[in-house]
N, C-alpha and C positions, 0 to 999 in steps of 0.2 A: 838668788832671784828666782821668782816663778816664771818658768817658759808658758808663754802662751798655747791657747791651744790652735793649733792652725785649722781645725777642722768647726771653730768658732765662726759665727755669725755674727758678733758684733761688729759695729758701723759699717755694716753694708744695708741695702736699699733694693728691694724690688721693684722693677723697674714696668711700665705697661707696656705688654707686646704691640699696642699700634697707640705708642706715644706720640709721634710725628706722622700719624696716618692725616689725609685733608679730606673730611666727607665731601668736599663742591672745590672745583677748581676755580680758581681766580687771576686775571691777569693782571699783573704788576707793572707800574713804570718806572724806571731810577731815571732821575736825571742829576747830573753829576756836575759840578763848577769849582772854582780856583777861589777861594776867599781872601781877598788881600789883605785886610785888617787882620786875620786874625793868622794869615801863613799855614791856612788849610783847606783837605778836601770839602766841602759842603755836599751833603748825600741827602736826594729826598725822592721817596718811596710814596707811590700814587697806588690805591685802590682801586683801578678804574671801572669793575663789574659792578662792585661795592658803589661807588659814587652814583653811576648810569639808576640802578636799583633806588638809591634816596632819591635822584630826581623825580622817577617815576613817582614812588609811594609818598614820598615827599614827609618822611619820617625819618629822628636821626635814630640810628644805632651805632653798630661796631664802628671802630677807629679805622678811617680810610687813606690816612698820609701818615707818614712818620719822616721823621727831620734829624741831621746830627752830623759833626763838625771832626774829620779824623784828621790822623797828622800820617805821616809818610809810614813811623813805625807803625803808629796803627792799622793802616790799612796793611801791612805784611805781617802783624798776626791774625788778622780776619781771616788773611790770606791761609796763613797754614794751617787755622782752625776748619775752615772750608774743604781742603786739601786733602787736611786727614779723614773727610767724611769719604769725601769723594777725591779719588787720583786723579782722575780726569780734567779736571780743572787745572792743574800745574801749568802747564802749555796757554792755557787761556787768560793767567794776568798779567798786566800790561807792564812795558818796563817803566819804572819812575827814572828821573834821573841820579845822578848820583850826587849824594850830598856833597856839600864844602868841609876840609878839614875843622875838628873841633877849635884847634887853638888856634885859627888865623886871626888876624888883626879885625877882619871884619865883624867876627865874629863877636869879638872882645868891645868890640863899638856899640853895636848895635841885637843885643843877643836876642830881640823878640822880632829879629829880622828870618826869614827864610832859611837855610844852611844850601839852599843851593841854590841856581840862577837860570834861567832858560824863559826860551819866547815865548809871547802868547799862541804864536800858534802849534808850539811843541805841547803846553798846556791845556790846547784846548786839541790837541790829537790825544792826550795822557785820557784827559777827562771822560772824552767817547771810549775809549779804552776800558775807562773802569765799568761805564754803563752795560756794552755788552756783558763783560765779565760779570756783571750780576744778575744781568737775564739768564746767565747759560747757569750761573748757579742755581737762581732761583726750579730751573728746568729738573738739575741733574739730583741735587740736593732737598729740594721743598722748599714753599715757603715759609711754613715755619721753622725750622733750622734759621735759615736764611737771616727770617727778620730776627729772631732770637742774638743770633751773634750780631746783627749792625745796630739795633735797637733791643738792647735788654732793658726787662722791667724790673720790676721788685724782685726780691729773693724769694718771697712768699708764690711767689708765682712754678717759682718751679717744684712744687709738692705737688703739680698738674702732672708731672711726669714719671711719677711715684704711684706705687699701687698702696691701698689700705690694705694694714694689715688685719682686718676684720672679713674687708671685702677677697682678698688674697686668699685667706684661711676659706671663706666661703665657697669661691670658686674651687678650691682643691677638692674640697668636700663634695661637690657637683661632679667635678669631672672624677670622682670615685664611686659614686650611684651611677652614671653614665655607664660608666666602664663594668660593672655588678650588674647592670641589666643586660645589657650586650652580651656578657656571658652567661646570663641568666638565660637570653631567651636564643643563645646558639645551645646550650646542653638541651633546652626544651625540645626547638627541632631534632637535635640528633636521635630522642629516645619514641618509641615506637608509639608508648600507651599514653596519649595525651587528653585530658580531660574533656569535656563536650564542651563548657566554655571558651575553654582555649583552642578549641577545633571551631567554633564557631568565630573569633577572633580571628583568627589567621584567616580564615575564610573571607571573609568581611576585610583584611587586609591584601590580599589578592585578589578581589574583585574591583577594590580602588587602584590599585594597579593596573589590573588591565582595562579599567578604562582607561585612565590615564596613558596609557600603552596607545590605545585605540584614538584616543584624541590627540596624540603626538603623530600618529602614520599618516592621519586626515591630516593635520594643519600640514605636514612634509610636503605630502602629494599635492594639496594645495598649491603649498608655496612654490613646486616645483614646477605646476601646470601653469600657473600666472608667469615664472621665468623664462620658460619655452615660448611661452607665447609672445612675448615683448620683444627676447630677441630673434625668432620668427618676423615678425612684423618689421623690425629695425632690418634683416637681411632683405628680406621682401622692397623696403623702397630702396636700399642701397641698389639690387639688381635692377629695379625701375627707373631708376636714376642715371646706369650706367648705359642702359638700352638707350633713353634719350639722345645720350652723351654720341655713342653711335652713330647714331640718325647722321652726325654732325661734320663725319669724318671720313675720310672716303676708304676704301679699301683694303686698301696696301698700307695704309694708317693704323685701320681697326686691325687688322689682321695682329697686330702686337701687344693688344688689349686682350684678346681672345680668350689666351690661355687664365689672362687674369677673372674674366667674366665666366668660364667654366668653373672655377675655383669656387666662384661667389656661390652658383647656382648649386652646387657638390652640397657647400655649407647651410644653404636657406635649406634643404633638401635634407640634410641632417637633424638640422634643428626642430623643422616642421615634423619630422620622424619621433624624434624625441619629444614634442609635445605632445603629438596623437596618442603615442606608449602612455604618457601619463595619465593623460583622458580614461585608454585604457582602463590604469588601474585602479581610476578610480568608482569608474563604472562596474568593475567586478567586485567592488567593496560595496558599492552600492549592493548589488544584485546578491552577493553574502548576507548582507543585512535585513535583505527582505524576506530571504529563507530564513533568517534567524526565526526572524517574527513572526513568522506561518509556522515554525515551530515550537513557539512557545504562546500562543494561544489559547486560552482557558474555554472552557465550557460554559459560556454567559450566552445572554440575550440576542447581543449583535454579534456574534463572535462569527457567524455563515457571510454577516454583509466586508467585516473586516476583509475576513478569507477572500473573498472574490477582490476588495478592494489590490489586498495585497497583489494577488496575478496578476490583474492589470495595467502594476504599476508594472512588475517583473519583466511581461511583455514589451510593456515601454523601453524599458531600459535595456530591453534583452537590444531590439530594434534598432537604438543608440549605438550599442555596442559595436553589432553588423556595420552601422553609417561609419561608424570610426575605423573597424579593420578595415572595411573598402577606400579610406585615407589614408590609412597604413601602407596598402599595397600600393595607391596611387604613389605614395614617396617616393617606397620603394622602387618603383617601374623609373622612376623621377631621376634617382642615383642611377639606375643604371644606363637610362637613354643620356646621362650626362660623362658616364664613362664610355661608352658606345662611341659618342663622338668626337670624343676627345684621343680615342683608338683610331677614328677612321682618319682625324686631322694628322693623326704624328704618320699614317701609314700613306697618307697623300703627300705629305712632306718626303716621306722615303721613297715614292715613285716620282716627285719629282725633283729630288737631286740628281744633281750634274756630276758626275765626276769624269775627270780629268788623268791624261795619261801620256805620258812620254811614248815620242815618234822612235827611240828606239828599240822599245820593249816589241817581242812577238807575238802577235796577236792568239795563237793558238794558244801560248801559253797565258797569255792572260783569259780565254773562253774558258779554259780548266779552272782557271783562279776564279772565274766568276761563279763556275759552276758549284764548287765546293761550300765557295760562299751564300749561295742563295740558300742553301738545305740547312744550315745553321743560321743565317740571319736574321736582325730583329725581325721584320714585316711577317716570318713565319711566326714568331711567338706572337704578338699582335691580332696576327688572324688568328691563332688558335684560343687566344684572351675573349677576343670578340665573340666566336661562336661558345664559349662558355657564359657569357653574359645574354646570349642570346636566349639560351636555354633556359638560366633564370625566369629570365623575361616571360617565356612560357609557364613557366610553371606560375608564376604570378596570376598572368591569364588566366588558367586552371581554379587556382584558387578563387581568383574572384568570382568567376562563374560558379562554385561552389557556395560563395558566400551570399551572392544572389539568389539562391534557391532555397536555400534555409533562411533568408530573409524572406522569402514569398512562403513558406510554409509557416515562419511566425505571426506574419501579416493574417492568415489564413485564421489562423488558431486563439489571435484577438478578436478578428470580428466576429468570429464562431463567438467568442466569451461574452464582447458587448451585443451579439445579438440575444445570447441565455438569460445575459443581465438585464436586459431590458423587456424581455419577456416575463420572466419574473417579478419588474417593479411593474408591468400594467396586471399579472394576478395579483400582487399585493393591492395595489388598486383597486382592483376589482373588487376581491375580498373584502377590501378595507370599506368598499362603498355598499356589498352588500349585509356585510355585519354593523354599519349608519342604520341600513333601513331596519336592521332587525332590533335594534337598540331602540331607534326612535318606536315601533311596533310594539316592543315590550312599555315604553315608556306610557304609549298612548292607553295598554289595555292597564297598566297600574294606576293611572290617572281616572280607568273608568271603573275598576274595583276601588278607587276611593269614593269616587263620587255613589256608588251604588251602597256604599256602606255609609257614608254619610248619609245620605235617602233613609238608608235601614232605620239608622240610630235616630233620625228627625222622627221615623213611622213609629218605633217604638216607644219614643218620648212622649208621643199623641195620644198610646194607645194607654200609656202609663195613666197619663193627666186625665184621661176619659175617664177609667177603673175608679183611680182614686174618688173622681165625680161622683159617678154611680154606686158607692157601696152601700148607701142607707137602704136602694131599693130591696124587696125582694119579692119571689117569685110563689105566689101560693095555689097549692096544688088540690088535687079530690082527693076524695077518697076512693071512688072507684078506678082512676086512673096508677092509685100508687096502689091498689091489689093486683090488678092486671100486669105492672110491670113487674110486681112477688112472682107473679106464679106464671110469668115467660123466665124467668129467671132459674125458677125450680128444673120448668122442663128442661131448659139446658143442659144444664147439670149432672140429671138422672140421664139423657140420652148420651152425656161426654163419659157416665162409668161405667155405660151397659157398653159401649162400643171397646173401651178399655178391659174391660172384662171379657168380654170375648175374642179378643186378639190374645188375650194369657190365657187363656184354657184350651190352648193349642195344642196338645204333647208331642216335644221334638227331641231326636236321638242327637246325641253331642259325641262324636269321637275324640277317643281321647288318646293321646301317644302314647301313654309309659303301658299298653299292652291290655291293659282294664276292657271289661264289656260294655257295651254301650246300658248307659243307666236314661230312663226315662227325667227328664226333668221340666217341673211347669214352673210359671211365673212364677205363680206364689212361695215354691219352696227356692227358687233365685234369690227371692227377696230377703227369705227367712235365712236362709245360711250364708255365713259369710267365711273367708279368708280362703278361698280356690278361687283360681284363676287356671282355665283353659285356654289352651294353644290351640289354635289353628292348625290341620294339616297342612304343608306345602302342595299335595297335590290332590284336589281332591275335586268329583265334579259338584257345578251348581245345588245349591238345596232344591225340594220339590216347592212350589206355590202352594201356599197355605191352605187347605184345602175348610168350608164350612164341617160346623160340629156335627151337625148328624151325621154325615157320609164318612168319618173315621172309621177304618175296619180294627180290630185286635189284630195287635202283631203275633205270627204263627211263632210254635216254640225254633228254638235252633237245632240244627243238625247236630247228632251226635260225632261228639271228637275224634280225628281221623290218629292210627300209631302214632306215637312218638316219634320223628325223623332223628339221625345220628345230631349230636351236639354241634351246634357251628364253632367257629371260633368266635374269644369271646369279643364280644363286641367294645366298643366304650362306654366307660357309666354314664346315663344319659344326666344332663339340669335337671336337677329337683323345680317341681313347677313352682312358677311365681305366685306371691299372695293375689287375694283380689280383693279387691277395691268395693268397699259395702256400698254398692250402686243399687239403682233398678234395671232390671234388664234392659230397659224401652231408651237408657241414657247409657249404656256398655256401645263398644264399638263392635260391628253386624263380625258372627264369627260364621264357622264355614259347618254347617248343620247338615246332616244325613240322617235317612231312615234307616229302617232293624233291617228288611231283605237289604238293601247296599253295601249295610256293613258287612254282613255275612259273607257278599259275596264277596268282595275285598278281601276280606280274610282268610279264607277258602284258594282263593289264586295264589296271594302271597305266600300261603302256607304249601302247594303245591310248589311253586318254584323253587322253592328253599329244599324239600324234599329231593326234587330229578339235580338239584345241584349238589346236595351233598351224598344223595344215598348211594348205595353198593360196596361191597368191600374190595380185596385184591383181586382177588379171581371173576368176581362180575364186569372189572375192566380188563383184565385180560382177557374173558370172554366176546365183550363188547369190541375188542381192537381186532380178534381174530376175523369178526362178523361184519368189520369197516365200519362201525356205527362210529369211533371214538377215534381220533390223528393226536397222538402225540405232537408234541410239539418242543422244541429246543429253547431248554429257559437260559439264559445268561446268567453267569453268577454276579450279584451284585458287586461292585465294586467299595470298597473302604470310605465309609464316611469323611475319617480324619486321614488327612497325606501328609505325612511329615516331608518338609520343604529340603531338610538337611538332608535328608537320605538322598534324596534325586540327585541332588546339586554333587553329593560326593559321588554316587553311583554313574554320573556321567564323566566326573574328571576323572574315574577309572579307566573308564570306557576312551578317552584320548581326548576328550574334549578341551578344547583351549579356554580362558577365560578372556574375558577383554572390559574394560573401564567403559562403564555408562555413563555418561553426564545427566544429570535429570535436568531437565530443561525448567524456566523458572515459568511457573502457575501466569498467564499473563492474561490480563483482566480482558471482558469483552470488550470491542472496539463501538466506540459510540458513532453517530454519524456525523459528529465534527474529526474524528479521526480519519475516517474513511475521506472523505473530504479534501483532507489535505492531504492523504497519500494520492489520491487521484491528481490531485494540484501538484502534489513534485512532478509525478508522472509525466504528466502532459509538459509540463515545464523543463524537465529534462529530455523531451522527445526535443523540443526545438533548440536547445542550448547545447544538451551534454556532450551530442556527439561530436560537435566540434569544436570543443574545449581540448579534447587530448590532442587531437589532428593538427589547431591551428597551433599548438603551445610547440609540436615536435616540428613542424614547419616554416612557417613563416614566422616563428621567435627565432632569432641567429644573431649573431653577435657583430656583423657584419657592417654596419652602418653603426656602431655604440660607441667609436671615436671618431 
C-alpha cells in the first residue's frame, strides 16, 4: 500500500478568521418549560432588539424566535459541545435528575413514559436552571455558536464558515504586496539619494501627520479643559453644600466635620489648579499659532492689515494668559492657606491636650522629661512646616505683583497698537476720500474732452457740408492784381539769397586737432567738398561776432618756426577723423570757430610749455639743483600689477601664521517692508511676553499640587 503523505492537504478546509465575530450585539431571551406529551425540554429563543426594531420600522426581516423540543441526553451534549468552547460553563449547568433504571417494569409498560419522576416544582427549579445556563452561554460563547448548536440549520449553511478558495488565494496574494511594499518603502527611507518625487511624497506624508499630530493635542487639551471643569464645579457645590450643612450644627459637632471639609477644599483647589494649567496650554498653543502665521505671510495686498490683525489678536491672548496665571497663583495661595490651617488646627490641638500623670512620679524628673521632649516634638516640626508655607505664600505674592505689571505693560503696548490702527484706518480714509474727489475731477474733465470733441466733430461736419455746397463757385481775379503779387514774390526771393549769400562769404579759421594749419574755408567750398568732418576743440574760447564784408582785414603771415624742442614721449595714435555728412553748413551743428592771430597764439604757448618741460640735458639740471631752481623729489616704485594670491598665502603660513575655517555666509536677499514689519512685530511681542515665559516656566511650574 501507498503511505499517505502527511504533509497533504486533502480534506482539510480553511476556515475564516472572524467566523463567529457579531458586527451588532443583540439581546436574547430563553425561556425554558417541561413538555408533558412529548417527556421533554421545550427551549424557545426571543430576538428581542430584533423584535423592538420590526415594531418600529414595521418591516419583517431576519428570523427573530427560534423553538425545539430536547431530551435529557440531549441537553448533555449541548452541554459538552458548549463546554469544549468555553470551560467556564461546566460549573453553570444545572443538575437534571437521575433517570430510572432501563429495564424496570415501568419502563417495560409504558416506554414513551418519562425514565425518571420528580415535582413540578423540582421541574420548574430545573427549567430556570437551564435558562440562566444559556444566558451566561450566550455571554461567554456568542450567539452564534450558541444558536448554531440549539438550532441548526441546513448543512449548506455551514460553507458560511469556510473561506473561498479563490478568495483565500486572493487574500494571500494581498497580504504579499502589502508586505513587498512595507519593505519596499522601509530600504527606501534607509538610503540617502531619494528621488524628488519621492521627497515630495514623504513630504506631503508628514505634513498629514503632523496635522493630524496638531489636531489630536487640540481635541486632548480640549477634552481635558471641559474634564477639569465639570469636576471643578461638582467639588465647588459639594463644598457649598457642606458649608450650609454647618450653618446647622453647633460646634463641638462641626469640629468633626472639619478635617473632612479641609480635604474637600485641598481637592476643588487641585482640580481648579489643574483646569487653569490647561486653559494654560492651550492659550500658548494659541499664541504658537499666531506667530506661526505672522511667519508665514506672503507679500500680497492685505498682507500689512493681516499683520496688525495678527498682534492684536496676540495681545489679546497674551492678556488671557496673564488673567489665567493670576488663577494659577490664586489656587495656589488656595492650597496652601488650606494647609496653613490645617497646621495651625493639629497645633491647637497639641496646645490643648491634657496630659495626665501619676502622684508618684517626681516632678523634677518629669520637668527634664518634658524638656527633652519639647526640642524634638511634633508642634516643632509644624511650626517649622508653617513658616515654610509661609514663605511660598510670599513668593506667590512676588509673582503676582510681577504678573501685574507686565500685564499693564501689555495693556499699554495694545492701546499703543489700536490707537496706530486707527490712525491709520482715518489716513486710509482720508486718502481714500481724497483720491474720490480726484477720480470724480478726472471723470468730470474727460466728460468735457468729450463733449468738446463732439462739438469739434459737429463743427467739422458743418464745415465739411458747407465746402461740398460751395465748390461750383469761383473766385476771379485781375490782371493787375496777379502781376503785383509776381513781383512781391520776386522781391522776396532775391532779398532771402542776397542775405544768404552774404552770411557765406564770411572767411572763418577752423582748428583742427591732428596738428594741421588753420586752412581758410568759405560756404561755398563747405558745400562743394564732401566726406571731412571736424571736431571741435574741448577747450577753446568763444568765436569772434561776424564781422560786415568790407571791414575784413588780410590775415598777417605767421611767425617764423621757433628749434625743434627734444622729442616728447610718444604720445597715443589719435582717432582718424570721422566722415562728414554732405550737408550745408547753415544745417551742420555750430562748431567752435577761431581766427589766424588766435591760433598762432595758441600755438606758440603750447609749443613753449612743451619746450621748459622737456628741454635741458644732465648737466643743465644738475646746474639748475645747485642754483635751487629745481627739488628733486622721491618717486615710489610702482608696485606689480598682477599679485599672485598663492604666494602670500604660502609666504604667511611660513612666517607662523595659523589658518582658521571661514563659513561664507549665505547671500540673503534685501529685506522688504513686510519683513521688517514683522520683525518689529516679534519684537514688540516678545518685550511683553518673553521675558516671562522662562521665569514663570522655572517658578511657578512645580509639581507640587500635580496629585
Amino acid at each position: 500500500m501507498e503511505c499517505e503523505r502527511l504533509d497533504s492537504l486533502d480534506g482539510w478546509v480553511a476556515v475564516r478568521p472572524n467566523a463567529f465575530e457579531e458586527p451588532e450585539k443583540y439581546k436574547l431571551g430563553f425561556i425554558v418549560a417541561w413538555n408533558q406529551v412529548e417527556s421533554m425540554f421545550a427551549v424557545t429563543c426571543h430576538n428581542r432588539t430584533l423584535q423592538r426594531q420590526k415594531r418600529r420600522e414595521g418591516e419583517a426581516g431576519e428570523q427573530s424566535s427560534w423553538a425545539g423540543l430536547y431530551s435529557v441526553q440531549d441537553l448533555d451534549s449541548i452541554h459538552r459541545q458548549l463546554s469544549s468552547v468555553c470551560s467556564s460553563l461546566e460549573p453553570c449547568f444545572p443538575h437534571l435528575p437521575a433517570p430510572s433504571p432501563a429495564g424496570s417494569l415501568w419502563a417495560l409498560l409504558f416506554p414513551g413514559a418519562p425514565c425518571w419522576e420528580c415535582g413540578p416544582e423540582e421541574l420548574d427549579a430545573v427549567c430556570r436552571g437551564l435558562e440562566r445556563y444559556f444566558g451566561a452561554a450566550i455571554e461567554q460563547c456568542g450567539r452564534k455558536i450558541v444558536l448554531d448548536v440549539l438550532f441548526p440549520e441546513d448543512e449548506d449553511d455551514t460553507e458560511q464558515y469556510f473561506e473561498n478558495l479563490h478568495e483565500f488565494h486572493k487574500k494571500s496574494l494581498e497580504e504579499q504586496v502589502t508586505r513587498a511594499k512595507e519593505e519596499l518603502r522601509r530600504k527606501s527611507l534607509e538610503l540617502d539619494d531619494l528621488g524628488p518625487k519621492r521627497i515630495e511624497a514623504l513630504q506631503k506624508e508628514v505634513d498629514k501627520w503632523d496635522a493630524r499630530a496638531e489636531e489630536a493635542v487640540c481635541s486632548i487639551q480640549n477634552i481635558t479643559v471641559s474634564y477639569f471643569k465639570e469636576t471643578s464645579k461638582a467639588l465647588a457645590a459639594m463644598q457649598k453644600q457642606m458649608e450650609q450643612d454647618g450653618m446647622r450644627f453647633g460646634h463641638t459637632t462641626w469640629a468633626s466635620a472639619l478635617p473632612r471639609l479641609e480635604k474637600l477644599k485641598s481637592m476643588l483647589a487641585k482640580e481648579t489648579l489643574q483646569y487653569m494649567r490647561s486653559k494654560e496650554l492651550c492659550l500658548n498653543q494659541k499664541r504658537a499659532e499666531i506667530k506661526r502665521n505672522m511667519e508665514s505671510l506672503s507679500d500680497t495686498e492685505g498682507a500689512m492689515m493681516r499683520l496688525d490683525e495678527l498682534e492684536l489678536q496676540y495681545y489679546e491672548t497674551q492678556l488671557e494668559l496673564y488673567d489665567v496665571q493670576c488663577e494659577i497663583l490664586k489656587y495656589e495661595e488656595m492650597l496652601l492657606i488650606a494647609e496653613l490651617d490645617t497646621l495651625r488646627r493639629q497645633m491647637k490641638e497639641k496646645q490643648e491636650e491634657v496630659l495626665y500623670y501619676d502622684t508618684c512620679e517626681d516632678p523634677q524628673e518629669l520637668q527634664v522629661y518634658e524638656e527633652s521632649q519639647t526640642q524634638c516634638s511634633v508642634s516643632m516640626k509644624l511650626k517649622k512646616k508653617a513658616q515654610q508655607l509661609e514663605t511660598k505664600r510670599g513668593n506667590i505674592c512676588a509673582r503676582r505683583a510681577l504678573l501685574r505689571s507686565k500685564k499693564d505693560q501689555c495693556v499699554e503696548t495694545q492701546e499703543l497698537k489700536l490707537k496706530q490702527s486707527e490712525e491709520m484706518q482715518k489716513r486710509l480714509h482720508q486718502h481714500h476720500s481724497v483720491q474720490m474727489k480726484r477720480d470724480k475731477k478726472r471723470e468730470e474733465e474727460k466728460k468735457k474732452k468729450e463733449w468738446v470733441g463732439q462739438e469739434r466733430q459737429k463743427t467739422l461736419q458743418r464745415l465739411k457740408s458747407f465746402k461740398h455746397k460751395s465748390e461750383s463757385q469761383f473766385v476771379l481775379k485781375s490782371s493787375r492784381t496777379q502781376s503785383s503779387i509776381s513781383s512781391l514774390q520776386h522781391a522776396k526771393a532775391t532779398q532771402a539769397s542776397k542775405k544768404t549769400s552774404g552770411q557765406d562769404d564770411v572767411p572763418v579759421k577752423i582748428f583742427l586737432p591732428n596738428g594741421g594749419g588753420p586752412e581758410p574755408r568759405s560756404s561755398s567750398d563747405g558745400a562743394d567738398r564732401t566726406g571731412q568732418h571736424f571736431l571741435p576743440p574741448p577747450t577753446l574760447p568763444p568765436p569772434p561776432p561776424s564781422l560786415p564784408l568790407p571791414t575784413l582785414l588780410p590775415t598777417p603771415p605767421p611767425p617764423p618756426p621757433l628749434p625743434p624742442p627734444p622729442p616728447p614721449p610718444p604720445a597715443p595714435p589719435m582717432a582718424p577723423p570721422l566722415p562728414l555728412a554732405v550737408q550745408n553748413l547753415r544745417h551742420i551743428e555750430p562748431q567752435m570757430l577761431i581766427c589766424d592771430e588766435v591760433a598762432q597764439d595758441i600755438t606758440a604757448i603750447t609749443l613753449k610749455k612743451s619746450s621748459n618741460q622737456y628741454s635741458g640735458s644732465m648737466e643743465e639740471v644738475l646746474a639748475s639743483l645747485k642754483r635751487g631752481e629745481n627739488l628733486l623729489r622721491k618717486v615710489e616704485q610702482p608696485q606689480p600689477d598682477v599679485i599672485d594670491v598663492r604666494d602670500t598665502i604660502l609666504s604667511a603660513i611660513r612666517q607662523g601664521v595659523k589658518l582658521r575655517k571661514v563659513h561664507r555666509e549665505a547671500n540673503k536677499k534685501p529685506e522688504n517692508e513686510l519683513e521688517r514689519s514683522i520683525k518689529a512685530a516679534m519684537k514688540r511681542m516678545k518685550k511683553v511676553s518673553a521675558d516671562s515665559e522662562d521665569e514663570e516656566k522655572s517658578e511657578y511650574i512645580s509639581g507640587e499640587w500635580d496629585n
